[in-house]
C-alpha positions as CSV (number, residue, x, y, z in Angstrom):
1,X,243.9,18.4,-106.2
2,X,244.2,20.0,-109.2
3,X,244.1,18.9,-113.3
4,X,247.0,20.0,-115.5
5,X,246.9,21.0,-119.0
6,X,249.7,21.6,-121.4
7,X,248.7,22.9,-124.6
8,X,251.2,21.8,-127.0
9,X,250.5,22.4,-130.6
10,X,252.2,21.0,-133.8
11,X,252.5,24.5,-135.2
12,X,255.2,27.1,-135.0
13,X,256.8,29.4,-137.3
14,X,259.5,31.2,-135.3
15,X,261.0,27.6,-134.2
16,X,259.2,24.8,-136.6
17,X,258.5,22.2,-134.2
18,X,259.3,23.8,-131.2
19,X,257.8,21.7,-128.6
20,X,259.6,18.9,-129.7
21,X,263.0,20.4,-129.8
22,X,265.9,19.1,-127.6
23,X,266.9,21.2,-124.8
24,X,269.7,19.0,-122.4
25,X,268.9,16.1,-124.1
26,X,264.9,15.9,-123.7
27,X,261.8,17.3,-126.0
28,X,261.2,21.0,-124.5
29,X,257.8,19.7,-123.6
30,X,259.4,17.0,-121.6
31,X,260.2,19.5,-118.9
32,X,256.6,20.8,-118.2
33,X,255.1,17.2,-117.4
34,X,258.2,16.7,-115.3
35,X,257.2,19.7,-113.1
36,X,253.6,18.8,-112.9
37,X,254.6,15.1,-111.9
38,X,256.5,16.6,-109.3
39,X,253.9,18.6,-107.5
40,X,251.9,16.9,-104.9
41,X,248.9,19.3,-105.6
42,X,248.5,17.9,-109.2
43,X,246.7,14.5,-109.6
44,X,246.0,14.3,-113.4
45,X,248.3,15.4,-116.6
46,X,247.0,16.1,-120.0
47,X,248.2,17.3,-122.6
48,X,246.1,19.3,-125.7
49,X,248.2,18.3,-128.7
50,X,247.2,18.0,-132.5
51,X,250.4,16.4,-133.7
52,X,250.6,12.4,-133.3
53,X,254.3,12.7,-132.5
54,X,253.9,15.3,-129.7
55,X,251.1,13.0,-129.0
56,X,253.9,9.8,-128.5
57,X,256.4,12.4,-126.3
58,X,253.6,13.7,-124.3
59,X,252.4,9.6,-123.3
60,X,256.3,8.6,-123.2
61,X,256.6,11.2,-120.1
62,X,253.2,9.8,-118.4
63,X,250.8,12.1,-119.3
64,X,247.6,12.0,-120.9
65,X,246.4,13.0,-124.2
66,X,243.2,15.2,-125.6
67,X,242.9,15.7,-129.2
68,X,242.1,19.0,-130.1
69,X,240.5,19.5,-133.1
70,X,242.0,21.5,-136.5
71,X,240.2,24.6,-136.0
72,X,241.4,25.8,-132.6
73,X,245.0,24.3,-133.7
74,X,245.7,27.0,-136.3
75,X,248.2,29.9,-135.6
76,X,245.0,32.3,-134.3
77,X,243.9,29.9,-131.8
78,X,243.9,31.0,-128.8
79,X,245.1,28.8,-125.4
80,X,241.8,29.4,-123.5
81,X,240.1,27.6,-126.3
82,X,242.1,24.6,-126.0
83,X,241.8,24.7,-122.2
84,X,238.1,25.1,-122.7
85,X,237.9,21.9,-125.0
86,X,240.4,19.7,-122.4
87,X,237.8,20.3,-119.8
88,X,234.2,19.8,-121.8
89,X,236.1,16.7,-123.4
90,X,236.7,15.6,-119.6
91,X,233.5,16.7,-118.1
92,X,231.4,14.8,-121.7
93,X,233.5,11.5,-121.7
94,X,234.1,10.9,-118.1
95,X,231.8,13.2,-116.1
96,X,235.2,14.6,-114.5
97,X,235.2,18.3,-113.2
98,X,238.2,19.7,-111.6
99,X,238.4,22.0,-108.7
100,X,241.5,23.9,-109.9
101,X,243.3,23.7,-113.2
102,X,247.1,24.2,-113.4
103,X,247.8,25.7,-117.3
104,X,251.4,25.1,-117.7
105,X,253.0,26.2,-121.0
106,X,255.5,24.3,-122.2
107,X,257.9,26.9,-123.4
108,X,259.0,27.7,-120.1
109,X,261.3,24.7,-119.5
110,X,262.7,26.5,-116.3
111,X,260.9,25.8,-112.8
112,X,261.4,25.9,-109.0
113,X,260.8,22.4,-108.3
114,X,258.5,23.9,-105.2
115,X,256.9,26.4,-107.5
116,X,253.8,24.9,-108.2
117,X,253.0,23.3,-105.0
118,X,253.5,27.1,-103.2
119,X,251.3,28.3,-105.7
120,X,248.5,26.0,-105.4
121,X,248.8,26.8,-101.6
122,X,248.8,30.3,-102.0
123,X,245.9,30.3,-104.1
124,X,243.7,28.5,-101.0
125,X,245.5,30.4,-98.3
126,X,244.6,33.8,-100.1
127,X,240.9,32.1,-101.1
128,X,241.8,33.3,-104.3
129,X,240.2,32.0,-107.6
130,X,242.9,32.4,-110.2
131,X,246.6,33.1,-110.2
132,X,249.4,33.7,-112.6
133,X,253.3,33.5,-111.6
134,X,255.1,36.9,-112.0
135,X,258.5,38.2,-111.6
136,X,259.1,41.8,-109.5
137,X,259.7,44.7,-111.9
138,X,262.1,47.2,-110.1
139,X,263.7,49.8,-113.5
140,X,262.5,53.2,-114.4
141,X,260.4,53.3,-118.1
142,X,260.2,56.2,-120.5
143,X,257.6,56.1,-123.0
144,X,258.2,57.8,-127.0
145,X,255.3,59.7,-128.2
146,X,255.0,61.9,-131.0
147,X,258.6,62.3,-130.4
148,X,258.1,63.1,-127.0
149,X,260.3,61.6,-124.2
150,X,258.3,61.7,-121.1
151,X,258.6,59.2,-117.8
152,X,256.4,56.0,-117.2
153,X,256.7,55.1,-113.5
154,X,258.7,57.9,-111.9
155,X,259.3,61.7,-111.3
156,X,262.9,62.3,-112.6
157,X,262.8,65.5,-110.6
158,X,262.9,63.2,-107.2
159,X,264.6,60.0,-108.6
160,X,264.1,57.4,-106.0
161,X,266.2,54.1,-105.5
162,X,265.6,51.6,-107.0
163,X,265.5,49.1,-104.2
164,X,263.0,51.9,-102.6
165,X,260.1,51.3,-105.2
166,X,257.5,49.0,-104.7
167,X,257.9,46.8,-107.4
168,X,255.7,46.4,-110.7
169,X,255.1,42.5,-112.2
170,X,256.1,40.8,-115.0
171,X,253.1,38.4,-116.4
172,X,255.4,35.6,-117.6
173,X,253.5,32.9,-118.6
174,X,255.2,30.2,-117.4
175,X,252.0,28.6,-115.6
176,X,248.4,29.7,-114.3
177,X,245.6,28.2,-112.0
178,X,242.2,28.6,-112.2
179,X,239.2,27.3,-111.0
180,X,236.7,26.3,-114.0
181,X,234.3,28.3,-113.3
182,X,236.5,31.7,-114.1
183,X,237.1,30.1,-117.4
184,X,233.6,29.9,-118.3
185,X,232.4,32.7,-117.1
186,X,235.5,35.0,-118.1
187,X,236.8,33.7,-121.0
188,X,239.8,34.1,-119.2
189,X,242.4,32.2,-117.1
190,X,242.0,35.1,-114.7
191,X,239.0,36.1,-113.2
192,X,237.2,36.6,-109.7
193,X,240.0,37.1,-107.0
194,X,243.1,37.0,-108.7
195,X,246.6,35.9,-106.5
196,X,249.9,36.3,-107.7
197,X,253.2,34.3,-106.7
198,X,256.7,35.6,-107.2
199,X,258.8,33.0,-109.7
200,X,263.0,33.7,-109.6
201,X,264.0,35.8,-112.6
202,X,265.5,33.0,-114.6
203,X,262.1,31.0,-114.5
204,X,261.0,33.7,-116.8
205,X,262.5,32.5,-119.9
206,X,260.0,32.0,-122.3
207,X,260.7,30.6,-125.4
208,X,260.0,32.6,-128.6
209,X,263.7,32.0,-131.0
210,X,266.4,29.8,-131.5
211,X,268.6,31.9,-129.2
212,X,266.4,30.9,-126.1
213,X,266.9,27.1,-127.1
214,X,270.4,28.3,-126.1
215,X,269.3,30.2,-123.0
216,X,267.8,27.3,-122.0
217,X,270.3,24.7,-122.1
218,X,272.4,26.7,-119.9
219,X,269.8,27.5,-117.3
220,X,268.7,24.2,-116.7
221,X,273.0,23.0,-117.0
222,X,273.5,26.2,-113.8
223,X,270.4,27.1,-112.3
224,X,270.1,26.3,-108.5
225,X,267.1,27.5,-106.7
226,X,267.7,30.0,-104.3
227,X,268.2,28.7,-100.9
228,X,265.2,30.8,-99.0
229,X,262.9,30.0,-101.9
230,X,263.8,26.2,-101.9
């Protein structure tokens, strides 16, 4: 079974308050702890907040709270250091030590309902000890240098199709899992044997502006999983 966390800081410039904002009627980071309640893999919710109101939402939706201190809170801060603190807080006040950490972020409000379970079981089945959810990368690139336009991922001079290529990945953030130990020793959520499982395009909204508030709202108002993914 594995421990979730949710950073969730009070911070944000692009969006002040972001993980509180309403999307369909619910605080964004409302959606996140619904998705880990869902999965059968997950036994334990916390969420890494610094902000007593996102504090309030986080218990409100069941989950648990770990305060995490002012100076990994700050705009620098990176997640890894709040995932870091979750689980020596854990591991000091309770002697807990998961065997696999699901690091869900909550500005991706739009999940399979069967994503993280398929995950978690793809990480065992592939005796992997990390993996991040990615979404297949299929278009030709061009890169600009010194005013030079020369091709990325492709010979122009034997253009292939598209549905031809084997496809590139899209890191999208949307959630992780990681045993502890690649933490610790990598600094990283990824480390050791790394696994990857495909998430449907429109779980890759992340986000960043106001305009993906809107993109949001709609998502979750249409989006249906696909039937051979459900």
């Amino acid at each position: 079974m594995a421990l979730c966390i949710i950073p969730a800081r009070g911070g944000s410039k692009a969006i002040p308050r972001k993980n509180l904002q309403l999307v369909g009627g619910k605080p964004l980071l409302a959606y996140s702890i619904e998705h880990a309640r869902v999965a059968a893999g997950i036994s334990r919710i916390v969420v890494s907040t610094d902000d007593e109101e996102i504090a309030e939402v986080a218990r409100q939706y069941s989950a648990e709270v770990v305060w995490r201190p002012a100076e990994i809170s700050g705009d620098t801060a990176t997640s890894e250091s709040a995932l870091v603190q979750v689980l020596d807080y854990l591991e000091k006040n309770e002697g807990y030590v998961p065997d696999l950490v699901a690091f869900l972020q909550c500005t991706s409000p739009v999940r399979h309902p069967q994503d993280l379970d398929r995950a978690i079981a793809k990480l065992h089945a592939e005796r992997a000890d990390s993996l991040l959810a990615a979404i297949p990368f299929q278009v030709f690139m061009w890169h600009l240098v010194d005013g030079e336009v020369t091709p990325l991922d492709y010979d122009p001079r034997c253009r292939p199709r598209r549905q031809e290529r084997s496809p590139e990945w899209i890191e999208n953030g949307s959630f992780y899992l990681f045993k502890p130990w690649v933490l610790r020793a990598h600094k990283s959520r990824l480390g050791g044997k790394i696994a990857l499982h495909e998430i449907d395009e429109w779980c890759g909204l992340d986000i960043n502006g106001p305009r993906d508030l809107k993109l949001a709202e709609f998502y979750l108002a249409n989006f249906q999983p696909d039937e051979e993914n459900s």
